[in-house]
N, C-alpha and C positions, 0 to 999 in steps of 0.2 A: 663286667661281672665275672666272665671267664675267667679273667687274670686274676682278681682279688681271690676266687674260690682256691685257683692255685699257690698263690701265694700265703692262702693263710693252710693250705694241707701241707706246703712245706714247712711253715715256722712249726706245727702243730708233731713234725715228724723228726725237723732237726734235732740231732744227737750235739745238745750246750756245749755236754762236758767237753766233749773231744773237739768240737769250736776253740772253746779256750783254750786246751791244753794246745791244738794248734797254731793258735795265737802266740802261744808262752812260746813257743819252739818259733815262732818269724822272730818272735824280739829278742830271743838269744842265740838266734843267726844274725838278724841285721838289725838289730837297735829298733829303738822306738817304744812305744808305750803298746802295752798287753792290753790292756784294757782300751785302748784307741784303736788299737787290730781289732779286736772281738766285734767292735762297734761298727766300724770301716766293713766287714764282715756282711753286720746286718744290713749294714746300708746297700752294698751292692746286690745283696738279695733282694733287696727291696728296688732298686732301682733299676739294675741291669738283670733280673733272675737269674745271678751265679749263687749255685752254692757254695758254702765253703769250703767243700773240696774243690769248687773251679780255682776258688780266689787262692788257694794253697796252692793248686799244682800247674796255674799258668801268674804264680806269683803278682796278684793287685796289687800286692804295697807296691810293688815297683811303676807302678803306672800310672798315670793321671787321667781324669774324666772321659778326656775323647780319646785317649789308648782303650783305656777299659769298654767303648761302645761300641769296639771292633770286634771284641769276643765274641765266639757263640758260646751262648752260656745254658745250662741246663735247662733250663723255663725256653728257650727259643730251641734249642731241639727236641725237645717234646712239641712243640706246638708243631713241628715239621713232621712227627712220627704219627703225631694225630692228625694233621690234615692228608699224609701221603699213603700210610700206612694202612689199608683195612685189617682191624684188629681179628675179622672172623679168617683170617690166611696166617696171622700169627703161626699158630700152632705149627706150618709147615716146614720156621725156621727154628720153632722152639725144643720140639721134637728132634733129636739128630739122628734116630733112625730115620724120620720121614724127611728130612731134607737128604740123609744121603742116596736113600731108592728117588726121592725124585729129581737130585741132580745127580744119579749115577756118573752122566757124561762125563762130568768135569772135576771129577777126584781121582780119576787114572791110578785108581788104587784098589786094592781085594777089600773087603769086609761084609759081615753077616754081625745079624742079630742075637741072643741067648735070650731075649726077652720074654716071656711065657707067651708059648704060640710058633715062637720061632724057631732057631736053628736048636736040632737036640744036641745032647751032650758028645754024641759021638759026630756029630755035625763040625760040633766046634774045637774037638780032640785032631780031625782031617784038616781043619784050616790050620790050626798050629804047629800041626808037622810040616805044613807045605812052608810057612814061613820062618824064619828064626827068631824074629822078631814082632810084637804085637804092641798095640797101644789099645788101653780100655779106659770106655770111658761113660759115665754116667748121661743117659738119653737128656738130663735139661737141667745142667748145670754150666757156667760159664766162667771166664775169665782162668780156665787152664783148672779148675776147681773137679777135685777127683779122677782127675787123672794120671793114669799112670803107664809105665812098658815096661814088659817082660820078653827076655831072654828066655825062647824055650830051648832043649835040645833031648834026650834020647834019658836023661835023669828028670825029666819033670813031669812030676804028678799029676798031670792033665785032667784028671776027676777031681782031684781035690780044688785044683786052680776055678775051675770049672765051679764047683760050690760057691767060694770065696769068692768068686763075679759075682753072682749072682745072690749072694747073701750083701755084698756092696754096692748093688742097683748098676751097675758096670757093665750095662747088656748091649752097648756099642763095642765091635771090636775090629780094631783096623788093622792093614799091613802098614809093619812101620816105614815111614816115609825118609827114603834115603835121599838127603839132598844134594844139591851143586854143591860140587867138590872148593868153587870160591865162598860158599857159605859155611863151608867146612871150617877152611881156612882162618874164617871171621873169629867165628867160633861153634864150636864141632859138640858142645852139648847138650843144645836143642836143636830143633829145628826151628831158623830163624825166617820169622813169615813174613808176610806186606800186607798190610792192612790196606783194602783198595774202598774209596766212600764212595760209592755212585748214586746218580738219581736218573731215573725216567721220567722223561720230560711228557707237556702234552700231546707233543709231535712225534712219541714214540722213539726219540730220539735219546741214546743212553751218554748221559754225561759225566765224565771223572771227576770227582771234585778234590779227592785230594790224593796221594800218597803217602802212605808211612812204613817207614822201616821199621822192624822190632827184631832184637836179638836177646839173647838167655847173657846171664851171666855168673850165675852159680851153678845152676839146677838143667832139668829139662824143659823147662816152659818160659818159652820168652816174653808173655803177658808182665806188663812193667809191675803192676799189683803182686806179682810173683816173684820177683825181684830180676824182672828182668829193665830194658831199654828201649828207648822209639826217638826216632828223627823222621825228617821227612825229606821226600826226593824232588827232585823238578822233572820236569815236562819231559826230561830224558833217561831218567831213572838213575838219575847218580844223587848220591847223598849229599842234601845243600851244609846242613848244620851239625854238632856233634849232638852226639848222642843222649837223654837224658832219664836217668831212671826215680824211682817214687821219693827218693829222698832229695831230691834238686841237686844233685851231682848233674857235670855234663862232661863228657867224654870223645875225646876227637878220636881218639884210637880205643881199641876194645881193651879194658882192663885187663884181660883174662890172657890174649893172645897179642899183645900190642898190633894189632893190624890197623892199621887208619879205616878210620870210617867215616871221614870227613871225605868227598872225594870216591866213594867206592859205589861201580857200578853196578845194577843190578842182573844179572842173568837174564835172559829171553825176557826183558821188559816189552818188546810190544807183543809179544805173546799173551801176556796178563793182562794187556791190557783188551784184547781180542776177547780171550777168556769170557773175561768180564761182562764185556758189551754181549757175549751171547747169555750169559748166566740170569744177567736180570732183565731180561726180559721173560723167563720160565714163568714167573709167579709175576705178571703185571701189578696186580692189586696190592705187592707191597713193592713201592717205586722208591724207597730212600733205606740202603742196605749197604752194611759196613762189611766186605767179605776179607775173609783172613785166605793168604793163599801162601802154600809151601810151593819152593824151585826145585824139582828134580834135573838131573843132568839133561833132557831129552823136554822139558817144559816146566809150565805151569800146572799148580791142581790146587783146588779149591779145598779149605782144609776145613769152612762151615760159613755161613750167613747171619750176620744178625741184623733184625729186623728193626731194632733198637739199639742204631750204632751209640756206643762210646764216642768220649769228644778228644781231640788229639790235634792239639797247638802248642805252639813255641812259647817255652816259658818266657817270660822278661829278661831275663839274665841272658839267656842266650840268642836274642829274638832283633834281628841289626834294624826293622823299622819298629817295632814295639807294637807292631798291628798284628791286630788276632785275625782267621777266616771269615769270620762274619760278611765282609762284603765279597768275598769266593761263591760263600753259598747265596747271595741275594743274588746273584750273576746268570745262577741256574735256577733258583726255588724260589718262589712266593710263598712269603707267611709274615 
């Protein structure tokens, strides 16, 4: 009965058009019938709970029944965020002022509040002088959405700036994060992070379940919805696969800076991985958490949590056994 409820809240929420018109864009990338996509579509909603942005952005046409049953697809991570997740703790990662006072530790970085109640205006005129650089960012907005960084120096209007947060709900405001000089190298116009998935097991035991690389490739934000990239690492933190960003490009070297990325290791990996295993266990009550972590020269720092990880697998195209994580995460999680 669970599953039917959910299934018919997603048919009842799916946005058709843009189904189709997605469908139109697989058949004039690789052939095939539009209307047989659209269909293929429903079915794997129906059958596997992918939406069809799963089936778009880890590529179904390309896959057959029992590839497709390796996916973790929407309807089966949700059913992991609601058996693991206590939704009344939510708020501790949805809030990014209250996740950062309560993971102080592990963002090895400056930042204060503007939020009404918090740091006053001349509060936050003394952090900006101290640093050259800021990042602001809206307390519960996600996927790199309203954010942004300023350059202050000795010409900037710091009341005015001051208003304009605060008139744009912008009342997070961080020291910008100067990364590894090899992530520089990658490419030097965001900050490019690792998405770390872990779960808390019943033995108190914190388990990795996966690794993923993400890098920028126009802008400041390497979230792929942004137009940035993601791959993923092995057990050693070197990058297995290239790179692939929202329009099913896949990239061995970084467009931007030809650097390989096929092959490119990552900075103080068991560091993040240490990190980690201390981070979740702060908040037990939510035990299955996607943390995004920036590399400084000197470590790792936890850049936020979410409590409702995003899904992040190997398209088809680029994917050498055509198997998705699904049997990764049955390895550690029951559901």
């Amino acid at each position: 009965m669970e599953r039917i409820k959910y299934l018919v809240k997603k048919a009842c929420s799916w946005n058709y058009k843009d189904a189709f018109k997605q469908a139109k864009n697989i058949h004039e990338k690789r052939g095939g019938s539009t209307i047989g996509i659209f269909l293929d579509m429903i079915n794997c909603g129906i059958k596997y709970g992918a939406g069809y942005c799963d089936y778009v952005e880890f590529e179904f046409d390309l896959l057959n029944s029992s590839q497709r049953a390796t996916y973790l697809t929407s309807e089966l991570n949700n059913r992991i965020v609601r058996k693991y997740n206590d939704k009344a703790y939510w708020h501790l990662f949805n809030d990014k002022v209250k996740f950062n006072n309560l993971f102080k530790e592990y963002l090895k970085r400056d930042f204060i509040s503007i939020r009404d109640g918090d740091a006053t205006e001349e509060e936050f005129i003394k952090f900006c002088k101290k640093h050259e650089k800021i990042c602001a960012k809206p307390v519960d907005q996600s996927c790199g959405e309203g954010i942004i960084f300023v350059k202050t120096d000795k010409n900037t209007d710091f009341k005015k700036l001051y208003k304009q947060l605060k008139i744009n709900k912008q009342y997070l405001i961080e020291e910008y994060i100067k990364q590894h000089k090899d992530l520089n190298k990658l490419y030097p116009g965001s900050v490019n992070s690792v998405r770390v998935i872990s779960f808390l097991g019943d033995d108190e035991e914190v388990h990795i379940i996966r690794i993923v690389m993400k890098f920028g490739t126009t802008g400041e934000i390497d979230n792929h919805v942004a137009g940035g990239m993601y791959t993923f690492v092995d057990e050693n933190g070197v990058v297995l696969y290239p790179a692939a960003d929202d329009f099913g490009n896949a990239y061995e070297k970084h467009p931007v800076t030809g650097v390989n990325i096929v092959g490119f290791k990552i900075p103080h990996y068991e560091k993040i991985i240490d990190l980690i295993k201390k981070a979740s266990k702060v908040v037990p009550q939510v035990r299955y958490v996607g943390w995004d972590v920036a590399i400084g020269e000197d470590g790792p720092m936890i850049i936020e949590g979410n409590e409702y990880c995003g899904l992040f697998q190997n398209k088809a195209s680029i994917n050498p056994t055509k198997e998705g994580d699904l049997p990764i995460f049955r390895k550690y999680i029951k559901f």
